[in-house]
DRENBATI-571772 format. One record per residue (C-alpha): residue in one letter; x, y, z. Coordinates in pm, whole numbers, plus 50000, padded with zeros to 5 digits. Each point is the difference from the previous one (the first is absolute). Layout:
AXYZ...
REM end
This chain:
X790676066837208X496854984250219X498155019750195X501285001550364X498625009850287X499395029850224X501244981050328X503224991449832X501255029549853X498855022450379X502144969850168X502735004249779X500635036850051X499644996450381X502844975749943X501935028149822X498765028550230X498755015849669X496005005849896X498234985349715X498295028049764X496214991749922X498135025149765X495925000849980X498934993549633X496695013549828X500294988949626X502544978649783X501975025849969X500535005450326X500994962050002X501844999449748X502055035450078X501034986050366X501174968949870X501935012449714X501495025150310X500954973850218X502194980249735X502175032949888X500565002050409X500554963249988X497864993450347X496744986250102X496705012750054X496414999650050X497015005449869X497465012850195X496365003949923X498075014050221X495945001450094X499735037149819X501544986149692X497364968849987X497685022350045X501135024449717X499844969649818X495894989949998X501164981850318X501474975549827X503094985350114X501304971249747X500655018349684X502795022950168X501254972450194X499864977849732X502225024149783X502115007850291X500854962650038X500644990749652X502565033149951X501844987850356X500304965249854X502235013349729X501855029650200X503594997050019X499995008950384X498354986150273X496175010350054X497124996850202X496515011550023X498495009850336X496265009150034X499835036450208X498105016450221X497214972850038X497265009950158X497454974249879X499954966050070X498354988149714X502845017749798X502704983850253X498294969449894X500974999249629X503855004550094X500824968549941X498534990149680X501195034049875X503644994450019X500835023550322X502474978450208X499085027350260X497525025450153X499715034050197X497324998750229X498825035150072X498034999550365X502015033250084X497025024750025X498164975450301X500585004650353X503194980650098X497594968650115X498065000549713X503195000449792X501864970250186X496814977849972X499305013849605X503844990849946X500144969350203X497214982949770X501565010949678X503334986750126X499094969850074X497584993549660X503295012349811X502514982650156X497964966949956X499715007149596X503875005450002X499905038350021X502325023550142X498185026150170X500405037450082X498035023850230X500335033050133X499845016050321X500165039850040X498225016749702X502075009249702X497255027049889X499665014949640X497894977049796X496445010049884X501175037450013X500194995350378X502835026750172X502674985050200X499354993550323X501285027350263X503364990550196X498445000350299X497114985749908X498824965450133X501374972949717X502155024849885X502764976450083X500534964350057X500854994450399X502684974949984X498554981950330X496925000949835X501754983549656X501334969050179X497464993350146X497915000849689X502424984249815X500214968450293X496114996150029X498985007649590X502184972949865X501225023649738X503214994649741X500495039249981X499125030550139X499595036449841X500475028450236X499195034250002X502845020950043X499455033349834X498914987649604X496685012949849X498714980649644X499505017449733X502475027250053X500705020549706X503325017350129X502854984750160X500215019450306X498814972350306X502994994750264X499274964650211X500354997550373X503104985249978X500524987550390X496424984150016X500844981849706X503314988250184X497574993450300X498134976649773X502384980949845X501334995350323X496784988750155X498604979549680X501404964449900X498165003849674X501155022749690X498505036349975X498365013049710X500145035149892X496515012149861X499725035649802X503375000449898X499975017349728X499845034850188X503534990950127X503365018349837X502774973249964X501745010950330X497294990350205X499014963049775X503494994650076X499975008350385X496734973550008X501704975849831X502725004850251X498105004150271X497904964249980X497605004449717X500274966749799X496825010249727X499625030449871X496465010549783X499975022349724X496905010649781X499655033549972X503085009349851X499314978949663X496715016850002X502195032249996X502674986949735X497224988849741X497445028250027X502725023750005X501704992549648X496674993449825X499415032050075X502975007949859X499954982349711X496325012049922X501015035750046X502484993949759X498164979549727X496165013050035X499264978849696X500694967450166X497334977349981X501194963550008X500314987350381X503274981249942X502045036049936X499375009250336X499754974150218X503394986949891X500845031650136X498714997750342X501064966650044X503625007249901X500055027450279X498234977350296X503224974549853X502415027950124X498425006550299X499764965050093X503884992549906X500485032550223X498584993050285X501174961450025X503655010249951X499525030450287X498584969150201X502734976949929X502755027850071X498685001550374X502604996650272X499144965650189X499445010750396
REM end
């Protein structure tokens, strides 16, 4: 199946009041274990790299896109690969030529001027290559080791005046909203703000994306979905279902020494995760 594009699968679920699933990859195996996922669920998804992971990788972004696009081309679902949480230019740059049909541009930490004019530019440079573009508004903390943000902290939450109005002057395809997710939560315990979220959808003509969902329990992915939420991120919780059964398997066979014995492993367990979380998505009540 050809490789399709971010745009077009986030348009699609709007359609169907339903959110597209898009899990952050590191290696091949991560690749490899969320496309092999998504065809036992039988739905689409996307691949997300993001600017940690090229930088994990020497900087380099080709040879993980590369292998990214070539698996998509012969998935049996619908795929795309979306470059996230872009904070260089020069990286936003090489989206294009890389394969990405789309980008997160990640201006969040500026002031809210400094974000609109950092956004507006990398809107309109993306739009003119063909790129869908996403930005954020409202700081979904947790990356770097950074805590979440307090509640009542300023950014805490996306102010849904403050999101159409962002939205209307940033030229943006999607927005991602802080709501109560953290990245790179380790337990499922996070509960969203479920009536800002309402107020958003409400106020937004774009799709909202869901960042640092992986700290959610299925009751509350659900609710988002429900409530307006059209893309929903996921990376930590691979991270989770690989470490965790090498581990495992290690504890149990000490003598292991050849790479493939393992890693199988830990990429048949970020498979069931993936096929987990995309049917909980899919079985969301439409608003």
């Amino acid at each position: 199946m050809p490789l399709v594009t971010t745009g077009e699968l986030v348009t699609a679920a709007a359609a169907a009041h339903r959110a597209v699933a898009a899990f952050n990859i590191i290696t091949l195996e991560h690749v490899e274990a969320v496309i092999a996922g998504a065809e036992t669920a039988a739905e689409p998804v996307v691949l997300q790299v993001s600017e940690n992971a090229v930088r994990f990788r020497y900087g380099r972004l080709l040879p993980l896109a590369r292998a990214a696009v070539a698996a998509a081309e012969r998935a049996a679902v619908p795929v795309a690969l979306h470059l996230d949480h872009i904070t260089s230019d020069a990286l936003l740059r090489q989206a294009p030529d890389a394969g990405f049909s789309s980008v997160m541009y990640d201006a969040a930490r500026l002031p809210y001027a400094e974000n609109l004019a950092a956004t507006r530019a990398a809107a309109d440079w993306a739009h003119a290559q063909g790129l869908w573009i996403e930005a954020e508004l409202g700081e979904v903390r947790g990356k770097h080791g950074a805590p979440p943000l307090d509640p009542h902290a300023a950014g805490a939450r996306t102010d849904p005046a403050e999101a159409k109005a962002f939205v209307a002057a940033s030229g943006v395809d999607a927005l991602a909203v802080a709501v109560g997710s953290s990245h790179a939560m380790t337990t499922r315990t996070a509960a969203l703000d479920h009536a800002l979220l309402h107020q958003l959808a409400a106020a937004v003509d774009v799709p909202l994306v869901l960042h640092g969902s992986s700290g959610l329990p299925d009751g509350e992915l659900r609710a988002a979905v429900a409530g307006g939420i059209t893309k929903v991120n996921i990376g930590t919780a691979l991270n989770l279902a690989m470490t965790g059964a090498i581990r495992c398997f290690l504890a149990d066979h000490p003598e292991a020494a050849d790479t493939r014995t393992y890693l199988s492993v830990g990429r048949e367990a970020m498979a069931r995760t993936v096929t987990e979380t995309v049917r909980t998505l899919a079985t969301a009540s439409p608003p």
